[in-house]
Structure formats: C-alpha cells, structure tokens
C-alpha positions as CSV (number, residue, x, y, z in Angstrom):
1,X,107.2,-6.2,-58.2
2,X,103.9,-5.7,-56.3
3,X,103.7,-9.2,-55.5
4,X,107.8,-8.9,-53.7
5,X,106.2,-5.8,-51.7
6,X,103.3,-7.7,-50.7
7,X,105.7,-10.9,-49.3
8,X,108.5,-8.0,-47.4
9,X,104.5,-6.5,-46.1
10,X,104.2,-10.1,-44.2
11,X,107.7,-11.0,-43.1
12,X,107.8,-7.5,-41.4
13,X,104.2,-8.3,-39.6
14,X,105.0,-11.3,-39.1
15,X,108.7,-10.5,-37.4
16,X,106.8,-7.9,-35.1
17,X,104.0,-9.8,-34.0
18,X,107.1,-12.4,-32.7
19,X,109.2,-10.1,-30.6
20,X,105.8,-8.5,-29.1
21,X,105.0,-12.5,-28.0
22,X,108.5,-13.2,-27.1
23,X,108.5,-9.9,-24.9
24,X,104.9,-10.3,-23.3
25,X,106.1,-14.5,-22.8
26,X,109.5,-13.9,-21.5
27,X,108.2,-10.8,-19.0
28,X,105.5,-13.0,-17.3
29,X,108.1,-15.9,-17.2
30,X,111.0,-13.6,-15.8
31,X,108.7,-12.0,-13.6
32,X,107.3,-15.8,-12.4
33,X,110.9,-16.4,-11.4
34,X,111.4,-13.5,-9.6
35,X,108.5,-13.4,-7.8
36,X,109.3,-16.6,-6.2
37,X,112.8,-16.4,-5.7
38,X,112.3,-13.6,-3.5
39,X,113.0,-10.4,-5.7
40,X,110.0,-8.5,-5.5
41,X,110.8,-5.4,-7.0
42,X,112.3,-7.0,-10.5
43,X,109.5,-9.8,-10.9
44,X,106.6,-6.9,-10.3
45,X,108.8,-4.6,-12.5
46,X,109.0,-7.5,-15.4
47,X,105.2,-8.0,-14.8
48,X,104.5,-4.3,-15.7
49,X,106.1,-4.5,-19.1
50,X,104.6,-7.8,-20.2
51,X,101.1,-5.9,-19.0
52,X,102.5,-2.7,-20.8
53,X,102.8,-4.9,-24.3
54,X,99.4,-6.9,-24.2
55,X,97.7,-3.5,-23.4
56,X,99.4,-2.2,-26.1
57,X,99.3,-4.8,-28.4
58,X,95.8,-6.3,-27.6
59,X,93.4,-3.6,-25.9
60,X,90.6,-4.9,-25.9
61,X,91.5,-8.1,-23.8
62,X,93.8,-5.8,-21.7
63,X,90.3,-4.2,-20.7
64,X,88.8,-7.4,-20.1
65,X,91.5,-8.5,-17.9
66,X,90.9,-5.1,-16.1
67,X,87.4,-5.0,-15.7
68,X,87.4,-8.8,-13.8
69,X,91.1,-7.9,-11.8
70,X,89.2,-7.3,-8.7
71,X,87.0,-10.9,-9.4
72,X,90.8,-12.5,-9.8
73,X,91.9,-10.4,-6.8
74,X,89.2,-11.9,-4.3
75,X,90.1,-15.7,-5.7
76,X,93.7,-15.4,-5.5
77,X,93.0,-14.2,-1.8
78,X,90.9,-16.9,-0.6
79,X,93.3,-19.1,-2.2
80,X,96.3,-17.7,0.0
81,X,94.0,-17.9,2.8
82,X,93.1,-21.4,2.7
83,X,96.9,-22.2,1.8
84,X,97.8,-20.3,4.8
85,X,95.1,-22.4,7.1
86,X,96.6,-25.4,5.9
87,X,99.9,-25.0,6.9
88,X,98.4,-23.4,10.3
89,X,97.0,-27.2,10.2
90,X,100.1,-29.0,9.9
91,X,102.1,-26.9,12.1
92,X,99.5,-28.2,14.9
93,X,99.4,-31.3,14.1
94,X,103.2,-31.9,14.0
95,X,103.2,-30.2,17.3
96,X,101.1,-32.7,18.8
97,X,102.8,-35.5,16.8
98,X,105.9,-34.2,19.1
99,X,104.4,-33.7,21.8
100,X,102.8,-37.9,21.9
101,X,105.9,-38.6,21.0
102,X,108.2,-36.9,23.7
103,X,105.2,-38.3,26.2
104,X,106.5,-42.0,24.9
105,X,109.9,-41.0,26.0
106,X,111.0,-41.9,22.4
107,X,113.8,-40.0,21.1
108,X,113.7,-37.2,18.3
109,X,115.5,-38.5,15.0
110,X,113.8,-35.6,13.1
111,X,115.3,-32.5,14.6
C-alpha cells in the first residue's frame, strides 16, 4: 500500500511541475506574439505571469535574472540602437539611390 502512495506522490509532482512549465512557456510565447503584433498591454501583461511563476516556482534563478536585468537592459538598448542606425542607413542610401536615378531621367518602377 505504501508503495501505491509513493507512485500517486510522483504522478501529482510530476502533473504540477507540467502545468507550472506549460504556463511559464505559453506566457512568454503569448506575450512574444503580442508584443510584436502590436498589443502592448496583453503581451507585457502575459510577460508578468510567466515572470510571476518562475519567481514562484524557481527563486533563486528569478533573483539571478534580477540582479543582471539592468546588464540585459543596457544590451538590449544598444541593440535597438544599432538596429535603429541601420535602418537610418538604408533610408539614406535609398534616397540617394532615388535621387541618381531621377538625375538619369529613368522612370520609378518601385513606387
């Protein structure tokens, strides 16, 4: 009988550690989608709840995560920085691209 206890013991630990992944997985993922579709509020709302369960669930790491945020902060800037440069790139160097080409007297096919 012990040993039927011991088994129901690990299917119920083993059950919650699965809707605890599926709910940290499926926030981020949800909140990946909604992020970039445009819907601010829902994807940071989404991200809060899958932060909610790994600082519930996993402490420790959760702390970790905090304590280097403002390291992750400063990289993901100077990554949207140099994104945003490079587009500023492109957008002058198709102007000029139209500009050479209206100076040919060649027509516009593009726009």
């Amino acid at each position: 009988m012990q040993e039927f206890d011991d088994m129901q013991d690990v299917a119920k630990r083993g059950i919650n550690e699965n809707w605890k992944k599926a709910l940290m997985i499926g926030s981020f993922a949800a909140a990946a989608v909604l992020l970039l579709t445009g819907r601010r509020p829902a994807g940071f709302a989404l991200a809060g709840i899958g932060l909610a369960t790994v600082a519930a669930e996993h402490p420790e790491k959760f702390e970790q995560f905090w304590n280097s945020a403002p390291e992750y902060l400063e990289k993901g800037t100077r990554l949207v920085n140099g994104v945003g440069e490079f587009v500023e790139r492109i957008a002058q160097q198709s102007e000029k691209f139209q500009a050479a080409r209206e100076r040919q007297g060649r027509p516009d096919y593009i726009s």
